[in-house]
PAMI-464988 format. One record per residue (C-alpha): residue in one letter; chain; x, y, z. Coordinates in steps of 0.05 Angstrom, whole numbers, padded with zeros to 5 digits. Example, Ala and Ser with C-alpha at 12.3 -4.5 7.8 and 13.67 -1.06 7.14 Angstrom:
> A / A / 00246 / -00090 / 00156
> S / A / 00273 / -00021 / 00143
This chain:
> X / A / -00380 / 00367 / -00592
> X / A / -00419 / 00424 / -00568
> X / A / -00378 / 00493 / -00542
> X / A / -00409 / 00480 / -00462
> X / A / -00376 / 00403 / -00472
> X / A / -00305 / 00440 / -00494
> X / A / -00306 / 00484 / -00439
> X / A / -00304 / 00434 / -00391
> X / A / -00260 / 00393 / -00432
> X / A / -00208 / 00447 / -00432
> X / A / -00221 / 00471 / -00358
> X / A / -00202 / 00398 / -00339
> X / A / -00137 / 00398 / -00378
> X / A / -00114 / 00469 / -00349
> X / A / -00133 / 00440 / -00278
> X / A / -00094 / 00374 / -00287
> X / A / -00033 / 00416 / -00318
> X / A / -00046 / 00464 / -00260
> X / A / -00049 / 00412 / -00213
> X / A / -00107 / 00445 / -00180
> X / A / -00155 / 00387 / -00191
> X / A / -00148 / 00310 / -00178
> X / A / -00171 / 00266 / -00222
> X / A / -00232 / 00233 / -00185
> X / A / -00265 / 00307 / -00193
> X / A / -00239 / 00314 / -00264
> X / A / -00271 / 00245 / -00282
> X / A / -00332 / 00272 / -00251
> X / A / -00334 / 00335 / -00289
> X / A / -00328 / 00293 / -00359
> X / A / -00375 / 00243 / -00342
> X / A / -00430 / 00295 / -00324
> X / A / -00407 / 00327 / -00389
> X / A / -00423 / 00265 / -00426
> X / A / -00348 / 00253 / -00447
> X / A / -00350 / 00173 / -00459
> X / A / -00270 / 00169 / -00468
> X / A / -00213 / 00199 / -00478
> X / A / -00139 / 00174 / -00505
> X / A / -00069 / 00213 / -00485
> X / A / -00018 / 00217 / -00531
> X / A / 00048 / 00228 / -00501
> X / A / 00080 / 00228 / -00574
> X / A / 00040 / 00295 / -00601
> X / A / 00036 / 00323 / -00532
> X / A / -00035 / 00321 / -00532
> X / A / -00111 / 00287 / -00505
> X / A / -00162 / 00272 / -00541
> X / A / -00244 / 00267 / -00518
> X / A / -00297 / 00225 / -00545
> X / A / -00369 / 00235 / -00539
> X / A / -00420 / 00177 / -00551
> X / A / -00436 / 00205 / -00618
> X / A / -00357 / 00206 / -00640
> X / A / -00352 / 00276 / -00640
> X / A / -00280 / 00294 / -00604
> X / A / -00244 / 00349 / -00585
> X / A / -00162 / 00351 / -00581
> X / A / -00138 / 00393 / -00519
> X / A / -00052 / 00402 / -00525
> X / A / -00026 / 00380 / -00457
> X / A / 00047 / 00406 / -00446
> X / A / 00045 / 00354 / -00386
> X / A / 00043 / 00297 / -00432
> X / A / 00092 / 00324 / -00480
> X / A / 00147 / 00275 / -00463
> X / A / 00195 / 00226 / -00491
> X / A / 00184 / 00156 / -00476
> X / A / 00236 / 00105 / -00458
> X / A / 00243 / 00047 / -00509
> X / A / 00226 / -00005 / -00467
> X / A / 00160 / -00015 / -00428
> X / A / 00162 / -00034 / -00354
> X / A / 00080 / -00044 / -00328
> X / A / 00109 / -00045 / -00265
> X / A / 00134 / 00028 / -00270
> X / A / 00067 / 00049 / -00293
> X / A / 00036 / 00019 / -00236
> X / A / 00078 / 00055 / -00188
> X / A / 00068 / 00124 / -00211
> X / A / -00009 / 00109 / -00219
> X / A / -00003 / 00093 / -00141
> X / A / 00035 / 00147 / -00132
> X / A / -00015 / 00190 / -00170
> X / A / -00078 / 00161 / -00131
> X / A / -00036 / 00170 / -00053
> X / A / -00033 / 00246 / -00082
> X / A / 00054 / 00247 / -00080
> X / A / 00059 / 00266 / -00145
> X / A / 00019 / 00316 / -00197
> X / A / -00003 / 00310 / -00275
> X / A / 00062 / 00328 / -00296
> X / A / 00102 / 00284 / -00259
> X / A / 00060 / 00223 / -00265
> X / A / 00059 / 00235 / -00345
> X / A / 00135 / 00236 / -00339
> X / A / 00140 / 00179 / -00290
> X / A / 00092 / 00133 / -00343
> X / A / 00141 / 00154 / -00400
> X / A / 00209 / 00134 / -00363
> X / A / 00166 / 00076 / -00361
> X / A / 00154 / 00074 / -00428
> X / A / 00087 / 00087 / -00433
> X / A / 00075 / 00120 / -00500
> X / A / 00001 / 00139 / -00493
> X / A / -00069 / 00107 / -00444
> X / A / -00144 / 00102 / -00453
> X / A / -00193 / 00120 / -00394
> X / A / -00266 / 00095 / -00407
> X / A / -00307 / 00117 / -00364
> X / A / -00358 / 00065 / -00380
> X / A / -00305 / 00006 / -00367
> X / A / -00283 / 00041 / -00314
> X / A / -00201 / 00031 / -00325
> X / A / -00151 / 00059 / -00369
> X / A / -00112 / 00018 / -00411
> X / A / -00029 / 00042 / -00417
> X / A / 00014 / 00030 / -00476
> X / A / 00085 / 00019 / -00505
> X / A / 00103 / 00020 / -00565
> X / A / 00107 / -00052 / -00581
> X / A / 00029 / -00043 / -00552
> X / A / 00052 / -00083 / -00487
> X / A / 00001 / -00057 / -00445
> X / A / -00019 / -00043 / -00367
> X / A / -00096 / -00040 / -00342
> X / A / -00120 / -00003 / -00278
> X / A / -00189 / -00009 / -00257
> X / A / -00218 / 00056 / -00223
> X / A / -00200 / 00058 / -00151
> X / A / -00279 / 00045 / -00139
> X / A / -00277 / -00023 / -00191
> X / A / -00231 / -00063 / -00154
């Protein structure tokens, strides 16, 4: 991954723990940087970016640097994602909120156009991009 690529990367994390971007415009921002997906790991507290090629670059988020409850509940997942999306809460709250849930980590493709949250006995939650339903 080239250094222009892992600026904007890394402008996109301090803007989502900054809460002074939403995530529409950061999706836009990694798409135009040719970003093809990235995974969160709430575990190790940190996101990870793929390029097409399989290069990747691992930005620390102390947002997502939570403990997740044992058991996963999709329905609490959903609700902070709506939550998220109506703009009531920021990044930090809605990684919290997913890991009460129990929501250990989630996938955004861009070129599926959802993001796919886990547990960790992989039970699993899939939102489709506002724009996909």
């Amino acid at each position: 991954m080239d250094a222009r690529v892992r600026r904007v990367v890394e402008e996109c994390m301090e803007a989502s723990n900054a809460a002074t971007m939403k995530f529409p415009e950061i999706v836009g921002r990694l798409i135009e940087a040719g970003v093809e997906h990235y995974r969160a790991d709430l575990f190790r507290g940190e996101i990870a970016y793929y390029l097409p090629d399989g290069s990747s670059h691992v930005v620390p988020s102390a947002a997502c640097s939570v403990k997740a409850a044992e058991a996963f509940s999709a329905s609490g997942v959903e609700k902070a994602v709506r939550a998220s999306q109506a703009g009531e809460i920021d990044f930090k709250r809605f990684c919290i909120e997913i890991a009460a849930a129990g929501c250990i980590g989630y996938l955004v493709s861009f070129a599926g156009r959802r993001v796919v949250y886990y547990g960790r006995t992989a039970e699993t939650h899939v939102e489709l991009f506002p724009s996909a339903r």
